[in-house]
DSSP file (Angstrom, degrees, kcal/mol; ACC not computed):
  #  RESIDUE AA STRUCTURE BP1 BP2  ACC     N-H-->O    O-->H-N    N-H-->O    O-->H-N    TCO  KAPPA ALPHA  PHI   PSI    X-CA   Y-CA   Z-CA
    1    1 A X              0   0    0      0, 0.0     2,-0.6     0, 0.0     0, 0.0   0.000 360.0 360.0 360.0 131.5    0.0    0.0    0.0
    2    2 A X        -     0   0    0      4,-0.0     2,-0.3     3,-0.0     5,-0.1  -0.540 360.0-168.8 -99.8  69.4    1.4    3.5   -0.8
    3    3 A X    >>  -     0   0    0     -2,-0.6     3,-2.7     1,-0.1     4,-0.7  -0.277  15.8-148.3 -83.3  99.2    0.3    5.1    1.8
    4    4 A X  H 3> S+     0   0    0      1,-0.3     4,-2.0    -2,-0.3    -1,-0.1   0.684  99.8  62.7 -58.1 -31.5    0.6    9.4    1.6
    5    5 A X  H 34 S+     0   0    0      2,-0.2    -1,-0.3     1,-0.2     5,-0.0   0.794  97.4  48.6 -26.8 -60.4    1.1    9.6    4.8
    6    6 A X  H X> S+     0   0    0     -3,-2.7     4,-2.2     2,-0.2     3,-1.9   0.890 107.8  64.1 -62.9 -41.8    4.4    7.6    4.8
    7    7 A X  H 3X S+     0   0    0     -4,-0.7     4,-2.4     1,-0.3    -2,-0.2   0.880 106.6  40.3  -7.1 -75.6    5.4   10.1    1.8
    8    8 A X  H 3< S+     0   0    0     -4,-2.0    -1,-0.3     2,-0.2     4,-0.2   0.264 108.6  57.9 -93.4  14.6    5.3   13.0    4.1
    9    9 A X  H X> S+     0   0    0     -3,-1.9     3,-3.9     2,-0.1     4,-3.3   0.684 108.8  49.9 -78.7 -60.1    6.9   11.4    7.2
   10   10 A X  H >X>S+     0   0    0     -4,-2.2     4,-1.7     1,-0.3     3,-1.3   0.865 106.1  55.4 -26.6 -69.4    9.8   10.7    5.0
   11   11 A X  H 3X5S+     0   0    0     -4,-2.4     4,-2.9     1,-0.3    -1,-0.3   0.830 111.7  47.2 -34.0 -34.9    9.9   14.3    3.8
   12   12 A X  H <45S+     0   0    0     -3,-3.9    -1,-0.3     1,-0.2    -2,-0.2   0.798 110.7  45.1 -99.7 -15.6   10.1   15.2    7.2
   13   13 A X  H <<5S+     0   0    0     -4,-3.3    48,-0.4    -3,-1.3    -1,-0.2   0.943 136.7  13.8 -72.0 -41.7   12.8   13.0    8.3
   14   14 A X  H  <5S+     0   0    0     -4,-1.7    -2,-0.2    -5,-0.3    -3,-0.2   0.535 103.7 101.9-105.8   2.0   15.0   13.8    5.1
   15   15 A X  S  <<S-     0   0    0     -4,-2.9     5,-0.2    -5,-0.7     0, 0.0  -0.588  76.7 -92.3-103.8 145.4   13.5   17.0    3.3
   16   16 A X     >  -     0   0    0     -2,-0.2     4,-1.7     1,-0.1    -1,-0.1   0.399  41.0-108.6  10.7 147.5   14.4   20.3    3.3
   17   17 A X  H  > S+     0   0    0      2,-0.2     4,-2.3     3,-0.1     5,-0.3   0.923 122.6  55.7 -83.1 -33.9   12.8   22.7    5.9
   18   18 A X  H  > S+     0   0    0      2,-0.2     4,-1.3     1,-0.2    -1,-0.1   0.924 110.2  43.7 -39.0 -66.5   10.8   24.2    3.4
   19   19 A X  H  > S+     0   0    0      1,-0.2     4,-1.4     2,-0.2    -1,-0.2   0.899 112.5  59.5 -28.4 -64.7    9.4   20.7    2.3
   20   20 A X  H  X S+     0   0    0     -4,-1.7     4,-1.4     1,-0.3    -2,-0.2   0.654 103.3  43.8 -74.1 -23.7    9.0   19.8    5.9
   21   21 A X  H  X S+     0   0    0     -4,-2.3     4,-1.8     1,-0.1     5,-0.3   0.815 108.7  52.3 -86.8 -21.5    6.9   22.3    7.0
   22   22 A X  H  X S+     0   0    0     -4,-1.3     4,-1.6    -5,-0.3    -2,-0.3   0.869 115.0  50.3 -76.6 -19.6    4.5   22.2    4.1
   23   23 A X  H  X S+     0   0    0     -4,-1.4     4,-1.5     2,-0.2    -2,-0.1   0.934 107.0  57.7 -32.4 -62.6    4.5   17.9    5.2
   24   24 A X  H >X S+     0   0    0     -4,-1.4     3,-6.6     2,-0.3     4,-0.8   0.921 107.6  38.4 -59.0 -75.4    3.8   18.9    8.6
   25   25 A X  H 3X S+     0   0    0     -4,-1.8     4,-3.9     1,-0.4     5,-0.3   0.835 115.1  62.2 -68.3 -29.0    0.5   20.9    7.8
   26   26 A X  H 3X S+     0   0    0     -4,-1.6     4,-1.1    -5,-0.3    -1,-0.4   0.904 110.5  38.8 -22.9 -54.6    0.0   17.9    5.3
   27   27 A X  H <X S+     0   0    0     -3,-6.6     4,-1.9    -4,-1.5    -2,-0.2   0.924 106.6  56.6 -97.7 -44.8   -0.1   15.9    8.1
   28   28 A X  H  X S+     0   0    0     -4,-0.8     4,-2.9     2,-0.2     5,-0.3   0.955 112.7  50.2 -42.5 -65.9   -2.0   18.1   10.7
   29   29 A X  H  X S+     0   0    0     -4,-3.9     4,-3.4     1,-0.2    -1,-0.2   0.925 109.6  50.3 -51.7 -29.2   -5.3   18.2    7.7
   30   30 A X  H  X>S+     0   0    0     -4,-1.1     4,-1.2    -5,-0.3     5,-1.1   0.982 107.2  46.8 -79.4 -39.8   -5.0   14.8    7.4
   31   31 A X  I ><>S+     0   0    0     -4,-1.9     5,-1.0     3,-0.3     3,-0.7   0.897 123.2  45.1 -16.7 -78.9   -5.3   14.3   11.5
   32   32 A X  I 3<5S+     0   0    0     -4,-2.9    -2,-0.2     1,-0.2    -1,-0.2   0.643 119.4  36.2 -31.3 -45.5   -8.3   16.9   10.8
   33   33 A X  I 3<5S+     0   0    0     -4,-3.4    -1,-0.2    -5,-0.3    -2,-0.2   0.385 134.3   1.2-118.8   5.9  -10.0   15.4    7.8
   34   34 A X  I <X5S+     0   0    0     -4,-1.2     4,-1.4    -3,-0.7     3,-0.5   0.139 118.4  56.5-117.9 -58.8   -9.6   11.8    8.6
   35   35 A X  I  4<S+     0   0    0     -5,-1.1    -4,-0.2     1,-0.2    -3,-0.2   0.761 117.3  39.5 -43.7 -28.7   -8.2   10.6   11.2
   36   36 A X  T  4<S+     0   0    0     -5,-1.0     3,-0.3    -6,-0.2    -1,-0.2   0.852 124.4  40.3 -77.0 -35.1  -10.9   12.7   13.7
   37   37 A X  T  4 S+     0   0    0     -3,-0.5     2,-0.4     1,-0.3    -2,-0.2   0.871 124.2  32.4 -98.6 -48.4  -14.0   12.1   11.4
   38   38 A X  S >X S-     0   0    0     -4,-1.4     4,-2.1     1,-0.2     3,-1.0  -0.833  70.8-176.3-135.8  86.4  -13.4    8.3   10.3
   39   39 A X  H 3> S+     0   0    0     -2,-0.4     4,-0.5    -3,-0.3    -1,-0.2   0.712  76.2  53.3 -20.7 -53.5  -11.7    6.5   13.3
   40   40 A X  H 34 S+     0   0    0      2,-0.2    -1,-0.3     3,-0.1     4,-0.2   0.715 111.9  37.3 -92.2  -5.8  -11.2    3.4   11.7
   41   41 A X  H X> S+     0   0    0     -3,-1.0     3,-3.0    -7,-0.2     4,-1.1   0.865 115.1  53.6-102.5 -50.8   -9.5    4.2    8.7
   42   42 A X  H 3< S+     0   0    0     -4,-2.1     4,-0.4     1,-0.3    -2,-0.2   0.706 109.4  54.7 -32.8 -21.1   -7.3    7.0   10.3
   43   43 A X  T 3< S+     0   0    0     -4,-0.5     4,-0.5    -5,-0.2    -1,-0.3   0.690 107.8  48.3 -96.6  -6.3   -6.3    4.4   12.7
   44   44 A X  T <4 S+     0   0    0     -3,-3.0     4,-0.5    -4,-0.2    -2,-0.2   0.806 114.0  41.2 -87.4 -54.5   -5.3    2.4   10.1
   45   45 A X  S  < S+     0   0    0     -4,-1.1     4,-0.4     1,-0.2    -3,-0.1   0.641 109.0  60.7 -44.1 -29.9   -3.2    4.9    8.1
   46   46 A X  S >> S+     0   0    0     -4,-0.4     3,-7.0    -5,-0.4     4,-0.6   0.966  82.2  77.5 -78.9 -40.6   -1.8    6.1   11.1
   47   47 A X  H 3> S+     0   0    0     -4,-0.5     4,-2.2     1,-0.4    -1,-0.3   0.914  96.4  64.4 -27.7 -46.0   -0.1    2.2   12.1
   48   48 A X  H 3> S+     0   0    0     -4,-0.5     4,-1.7     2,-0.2    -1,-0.4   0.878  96.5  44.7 -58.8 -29.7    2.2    3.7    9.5
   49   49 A X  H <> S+     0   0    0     -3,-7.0     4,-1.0    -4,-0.4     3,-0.4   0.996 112.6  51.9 -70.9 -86.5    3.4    6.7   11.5
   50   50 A X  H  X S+     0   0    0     -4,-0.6     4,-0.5     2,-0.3    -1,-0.2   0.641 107.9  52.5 -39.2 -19.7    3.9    4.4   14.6
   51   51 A X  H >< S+     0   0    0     -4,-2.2     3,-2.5     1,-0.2    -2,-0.2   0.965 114.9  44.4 -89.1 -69.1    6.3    1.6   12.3
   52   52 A X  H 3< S+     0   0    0     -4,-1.7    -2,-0.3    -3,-0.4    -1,-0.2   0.410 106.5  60.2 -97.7  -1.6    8.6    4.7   11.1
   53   53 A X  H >< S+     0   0    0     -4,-1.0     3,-0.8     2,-0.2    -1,-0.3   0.720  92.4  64.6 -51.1 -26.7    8.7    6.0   14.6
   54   54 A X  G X< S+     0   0    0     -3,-2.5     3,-0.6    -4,-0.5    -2,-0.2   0.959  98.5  56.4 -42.9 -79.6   10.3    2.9   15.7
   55   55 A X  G >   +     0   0    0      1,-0.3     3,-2.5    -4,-0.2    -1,-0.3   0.334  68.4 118.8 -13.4 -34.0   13.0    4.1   13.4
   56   56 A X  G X  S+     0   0    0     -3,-0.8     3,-1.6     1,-0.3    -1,-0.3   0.590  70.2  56.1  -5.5 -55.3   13.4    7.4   15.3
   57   57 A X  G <  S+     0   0    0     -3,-0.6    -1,-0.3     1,-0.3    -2,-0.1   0.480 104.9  57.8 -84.1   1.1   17.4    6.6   16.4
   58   58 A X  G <  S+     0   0    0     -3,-2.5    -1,-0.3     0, 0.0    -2,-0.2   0.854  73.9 104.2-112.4  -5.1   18.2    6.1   12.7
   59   59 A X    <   -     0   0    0     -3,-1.6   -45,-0.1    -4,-0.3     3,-0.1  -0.559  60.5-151.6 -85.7 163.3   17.2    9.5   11.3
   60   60 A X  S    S+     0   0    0      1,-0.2     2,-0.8   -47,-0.1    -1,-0.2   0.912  70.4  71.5-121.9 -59.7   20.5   11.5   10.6
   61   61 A X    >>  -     0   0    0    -48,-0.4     3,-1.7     1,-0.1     4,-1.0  -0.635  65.0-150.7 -97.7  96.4   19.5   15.3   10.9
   62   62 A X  T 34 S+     0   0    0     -2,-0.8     4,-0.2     1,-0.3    -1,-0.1   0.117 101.7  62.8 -40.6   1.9   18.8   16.5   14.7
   63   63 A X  T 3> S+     0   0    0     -2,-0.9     4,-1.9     2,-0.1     3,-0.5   0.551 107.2  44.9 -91.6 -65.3   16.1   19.3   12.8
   64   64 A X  H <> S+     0   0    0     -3,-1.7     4,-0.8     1,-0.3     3,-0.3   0.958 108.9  53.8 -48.1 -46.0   14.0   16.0   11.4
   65   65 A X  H >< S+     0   0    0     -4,-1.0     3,-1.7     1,-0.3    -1,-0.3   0.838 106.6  52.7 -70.2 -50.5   14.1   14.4   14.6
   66   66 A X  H 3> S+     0   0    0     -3,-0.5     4,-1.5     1,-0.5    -1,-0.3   0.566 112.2  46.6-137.8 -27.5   12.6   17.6   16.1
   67   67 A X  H 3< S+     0   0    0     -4,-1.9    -1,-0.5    -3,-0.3    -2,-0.2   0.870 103.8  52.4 -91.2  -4.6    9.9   17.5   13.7
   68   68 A X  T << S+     0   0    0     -3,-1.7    -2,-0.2    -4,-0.8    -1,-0.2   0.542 109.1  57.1-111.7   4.4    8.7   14.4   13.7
   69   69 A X  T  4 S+     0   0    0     -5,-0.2    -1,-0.2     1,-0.1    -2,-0.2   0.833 104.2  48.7 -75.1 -26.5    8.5   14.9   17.5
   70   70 A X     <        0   0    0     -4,-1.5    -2,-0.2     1,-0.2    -1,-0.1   0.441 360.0 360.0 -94.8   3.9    6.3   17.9   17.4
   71   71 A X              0   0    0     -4,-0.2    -1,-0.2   -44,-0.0    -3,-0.1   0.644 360.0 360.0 -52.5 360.0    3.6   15.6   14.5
């Protein structure tokens, strides 16, 4: 599954800051416009977020880490 979500963690672990903030508010609507409204598929999408958090220790740029704490 290619999941848009995982798309725009990546950006924010490797992308540009520019990139990464337009991700972030990417990610904020989708929180808004699914995840709040239709529980069970937002909880579904989200599993992705939680697998690439795992990952946390491996991203490289102390500015990613710091965004993809504040998600």
């Amino acid at each position: 599954m290619n999941n848009p979500l995982k798309n725009l963690i990546e950006i924010i672990k490797t992308g540009p800051r520019e990139k990464v903030k337009e991700a972030q508010k990417q990610i904020e609507e989708f929180w808004h416009d699914v995840y709040i409204p239709k529980r069970e598929e937002g909880k579904k999408a989200f599993l992705i977020f939680l697998d690439e958090i795992k990952k946390f220790d491996e991203i490289k740029d102390p500015r990613s880490k710091l965004y993809i704490h504040f998600i």
